[in-house]
C-alpha positions in Angstrom: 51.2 2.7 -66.9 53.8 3.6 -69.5 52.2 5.5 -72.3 53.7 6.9 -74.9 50.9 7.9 -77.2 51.3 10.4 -79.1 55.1 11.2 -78.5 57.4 11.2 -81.4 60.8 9.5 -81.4 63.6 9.4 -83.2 65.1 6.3 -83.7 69.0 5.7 -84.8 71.3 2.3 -85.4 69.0 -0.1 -86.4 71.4 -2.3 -88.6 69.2 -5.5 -88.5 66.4 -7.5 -86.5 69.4 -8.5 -83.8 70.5 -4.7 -83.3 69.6 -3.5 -79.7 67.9 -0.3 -81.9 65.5 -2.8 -83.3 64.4 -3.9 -79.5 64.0 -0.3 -78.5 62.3 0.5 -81.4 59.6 -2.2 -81.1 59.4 -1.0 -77.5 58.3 2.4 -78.3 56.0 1.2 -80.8 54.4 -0.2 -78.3 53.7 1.9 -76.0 52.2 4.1 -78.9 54.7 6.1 -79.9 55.4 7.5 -83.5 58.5 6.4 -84.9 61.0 7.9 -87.4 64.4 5.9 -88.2 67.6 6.1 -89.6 69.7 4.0 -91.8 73.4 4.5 -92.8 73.3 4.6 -96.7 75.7 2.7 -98.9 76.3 3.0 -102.7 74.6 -0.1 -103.6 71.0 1.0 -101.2 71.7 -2.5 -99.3 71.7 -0.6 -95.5 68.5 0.2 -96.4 66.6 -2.5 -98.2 67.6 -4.5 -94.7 66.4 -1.5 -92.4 63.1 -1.3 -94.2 62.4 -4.8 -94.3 63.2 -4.9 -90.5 61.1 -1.8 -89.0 58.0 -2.7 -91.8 55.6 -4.4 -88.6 55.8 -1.0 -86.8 55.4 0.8 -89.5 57.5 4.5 -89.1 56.5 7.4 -90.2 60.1 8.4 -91.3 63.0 6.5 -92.9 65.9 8.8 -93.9 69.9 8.0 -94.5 71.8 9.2 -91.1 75.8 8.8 -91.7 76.9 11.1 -88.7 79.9 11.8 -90.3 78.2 13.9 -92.9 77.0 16.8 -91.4 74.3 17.6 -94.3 72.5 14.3 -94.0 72.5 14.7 -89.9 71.1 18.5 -90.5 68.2 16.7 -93.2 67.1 13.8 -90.7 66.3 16.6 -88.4 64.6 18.6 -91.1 62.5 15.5 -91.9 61.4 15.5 -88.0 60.4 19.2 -88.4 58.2 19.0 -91.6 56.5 15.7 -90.9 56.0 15.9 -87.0 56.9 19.9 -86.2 58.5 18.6 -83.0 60.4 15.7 -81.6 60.1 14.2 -78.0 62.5 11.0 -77.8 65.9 10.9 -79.4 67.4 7.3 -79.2 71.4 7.0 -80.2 72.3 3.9 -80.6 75.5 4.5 -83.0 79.0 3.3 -82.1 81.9 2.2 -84.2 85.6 1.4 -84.2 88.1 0.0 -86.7 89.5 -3.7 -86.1 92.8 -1.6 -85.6 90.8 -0.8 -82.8 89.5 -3.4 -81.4 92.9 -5.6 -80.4 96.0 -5.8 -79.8 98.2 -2.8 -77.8 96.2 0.2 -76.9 99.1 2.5 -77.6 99.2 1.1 -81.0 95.9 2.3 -82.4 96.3 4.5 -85.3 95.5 7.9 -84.8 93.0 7.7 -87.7 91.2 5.1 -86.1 91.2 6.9 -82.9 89.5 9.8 -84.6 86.5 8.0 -86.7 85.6 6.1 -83.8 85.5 8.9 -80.8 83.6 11.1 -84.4 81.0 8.6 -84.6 80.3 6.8 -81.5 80.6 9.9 -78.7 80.6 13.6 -80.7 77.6 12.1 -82.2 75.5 12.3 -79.1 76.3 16.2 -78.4 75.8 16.9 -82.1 72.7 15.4 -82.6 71.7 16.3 -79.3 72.4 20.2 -81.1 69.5 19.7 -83.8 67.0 17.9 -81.4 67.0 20.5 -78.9 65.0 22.6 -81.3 62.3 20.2 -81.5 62.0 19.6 -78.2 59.9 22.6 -77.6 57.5 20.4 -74.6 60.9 18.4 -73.1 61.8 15.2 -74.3 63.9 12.1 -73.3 67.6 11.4 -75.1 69.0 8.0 -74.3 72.2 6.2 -75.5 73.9 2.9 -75.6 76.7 1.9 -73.4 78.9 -0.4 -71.9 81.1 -1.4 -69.0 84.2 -1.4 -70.9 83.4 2.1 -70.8 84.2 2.3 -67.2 86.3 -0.8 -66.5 89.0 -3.0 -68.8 87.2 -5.8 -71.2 89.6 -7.4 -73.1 89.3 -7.0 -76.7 87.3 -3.2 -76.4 90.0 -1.0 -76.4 89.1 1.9 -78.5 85.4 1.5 -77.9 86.5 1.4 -74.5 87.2 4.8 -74.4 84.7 6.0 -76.5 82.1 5.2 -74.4 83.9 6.6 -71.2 83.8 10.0 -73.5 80.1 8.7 -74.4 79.2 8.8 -70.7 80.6 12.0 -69.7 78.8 13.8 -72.3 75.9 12.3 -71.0 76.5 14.2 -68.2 77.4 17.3 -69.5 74.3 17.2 -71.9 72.0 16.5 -68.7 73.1 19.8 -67.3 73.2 21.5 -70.2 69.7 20.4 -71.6 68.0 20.1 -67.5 66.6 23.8 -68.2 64.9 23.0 -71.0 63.2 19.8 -69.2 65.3 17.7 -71.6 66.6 14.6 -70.1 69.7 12.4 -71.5 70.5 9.4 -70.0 72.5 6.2 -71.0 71.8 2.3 -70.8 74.5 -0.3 -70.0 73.6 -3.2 -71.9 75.3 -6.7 -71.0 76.7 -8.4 -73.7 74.4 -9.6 -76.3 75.1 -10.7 -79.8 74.5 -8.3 -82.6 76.3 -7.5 -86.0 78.3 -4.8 -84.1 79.2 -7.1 -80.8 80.6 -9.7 -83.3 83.3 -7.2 -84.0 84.4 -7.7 -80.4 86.7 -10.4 -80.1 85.5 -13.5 -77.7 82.3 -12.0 -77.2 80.8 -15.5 -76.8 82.9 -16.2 -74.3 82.2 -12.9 -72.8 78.2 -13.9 -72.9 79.0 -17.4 -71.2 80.9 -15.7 -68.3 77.7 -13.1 -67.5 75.9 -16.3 -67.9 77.8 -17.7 -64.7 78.9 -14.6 -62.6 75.5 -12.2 -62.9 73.2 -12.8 -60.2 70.2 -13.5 -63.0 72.7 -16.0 -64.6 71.9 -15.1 -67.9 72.9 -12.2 -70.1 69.9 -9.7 -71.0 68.1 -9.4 -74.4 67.1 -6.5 -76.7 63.8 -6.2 -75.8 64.6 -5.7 -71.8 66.9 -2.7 -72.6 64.2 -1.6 -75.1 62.1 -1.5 -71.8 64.2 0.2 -70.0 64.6 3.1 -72.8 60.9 3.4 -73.1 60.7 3.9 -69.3 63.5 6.2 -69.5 61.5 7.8 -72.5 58.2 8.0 -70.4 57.1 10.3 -67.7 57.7 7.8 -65.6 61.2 8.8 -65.7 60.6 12.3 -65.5 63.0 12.3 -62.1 65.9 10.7 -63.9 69.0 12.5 -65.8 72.7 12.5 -66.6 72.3 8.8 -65.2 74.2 5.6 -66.7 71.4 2.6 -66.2 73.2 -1.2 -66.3 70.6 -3.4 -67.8 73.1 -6.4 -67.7 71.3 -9.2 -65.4 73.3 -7.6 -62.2 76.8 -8.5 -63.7 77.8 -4.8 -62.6 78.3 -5.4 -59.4 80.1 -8.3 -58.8 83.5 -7.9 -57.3 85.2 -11.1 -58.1 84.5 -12.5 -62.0 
């Protein structure tokens, strides 16, 4: 049975009730674990009125502003873990981000700005956070990110992201054999396409959902709540076998050969 009473995550990206953070979140909470999560603050405190209303039925024990690009504020969320729990045993990353500029158009165009920001928030992220979590982790613990398969394969439209979550994986790996000693596991889920506030930056993702809907074996696409399953196993003892492993939660799309 998948317990996870009395373990503490960590819970980042939770941008509204559609965000796959939100299913994994509701996940944990379910299996009993205590829950802690971030919002990335904005000067007029609308991030977090919407976060707060959102994660209010599972009721966290922490909600602290998490803007990965500020080094202080990463440093404090993992300060709050330390004074209110003294230890941390799930880290969930679930923060990814690339300019428009980005997002279409010639690869070999993307300013190197762009490039910057988005492989700064949506792969160093992992490592760094992965830095100040360690710590906390004095009995193991479970890290798992969010992927995709543009990370491994072309999607029109991804680009940048593309390659940020080729970096994103990797690390995964690297982390997993740096962290194994320690009985810390990181891992990453491939989601399939599914709408959220940060999917609807990808151009044609609709169309992208109808054609999973056709090729994938399950003909369908996959929800938020099945990869928030799959991060609670991956969370659990249950997966206590499992690391530096990329998990496709995508209703079999992966591996069809001919789309």
């Amino acid at each position: 049975m998948l317990d996870l009473t009395g373990k503490n995550a960590l819970v980042t990206g939770i941008a509204n009730n559609r965000s796959i953070a939100w299913g994994i979140a509701q996940q944990l909470h379910k299996a009993g674990a205590n829950l802690a999560v971030t919002y990335l603050p904005d000067d007029k405190g609308r991030f977090e009125k919407k976060v707060r209303d959102v994660v209010e039925p599972i009721n966290p024990s922490i909600i602290v502003p998490c803007n990965v690009q500020n080094e202080a504020q990463v440093e404090e969320t993992f300060k709050a873990v330390a004074d209110t729990w003294g230890k941390l045993d799930i880290l969930i990353h679930c923060l990814a981000f690339a300019d428009k500029e980005g997002l279409g158009g010639d690869f070999s165009a993307i300013p190197r700005e762009a490039f910057n920001q988005s492989l700064e928030i949506s792969t160093f992220s992992l490592g760094n956070m992965a830095k100040y979590a360690q710590p906390l982790m004095t009995e193991g613990g479970s890290i798992v990110t969010l992927t995709y398969l543009g990370g491994v394969k072309v999607v029109p439209n991804y680009n940048l992201m593309g390659v940020a979550k080729a970096g994103l994986e990797m690390s995964v790996r690297y982390l997993a054999s740096e962290l194994g000693p320690n009985n810390i596991r990181v891992n990453a889920i491939s989601a399939g396409p599914i709408r959220t506030l940060a999917s609807s930056a990808v151009g044609g993702i609709l169309d992208m959902i109808r054609h999973v809907e056709e090729v994938a074996p399950l003909k369908r696409t996959v929800t938020q709540l099945e990869v928030g399953n799959t991060a609670a196993f991956l969370s659990s003892d249950l997966a206590s076998g499992i690391t530096g492993q990329v998990i496709y939660v995508d209703a079999g799309y992966e591996i069809m050969g001919m789309g």
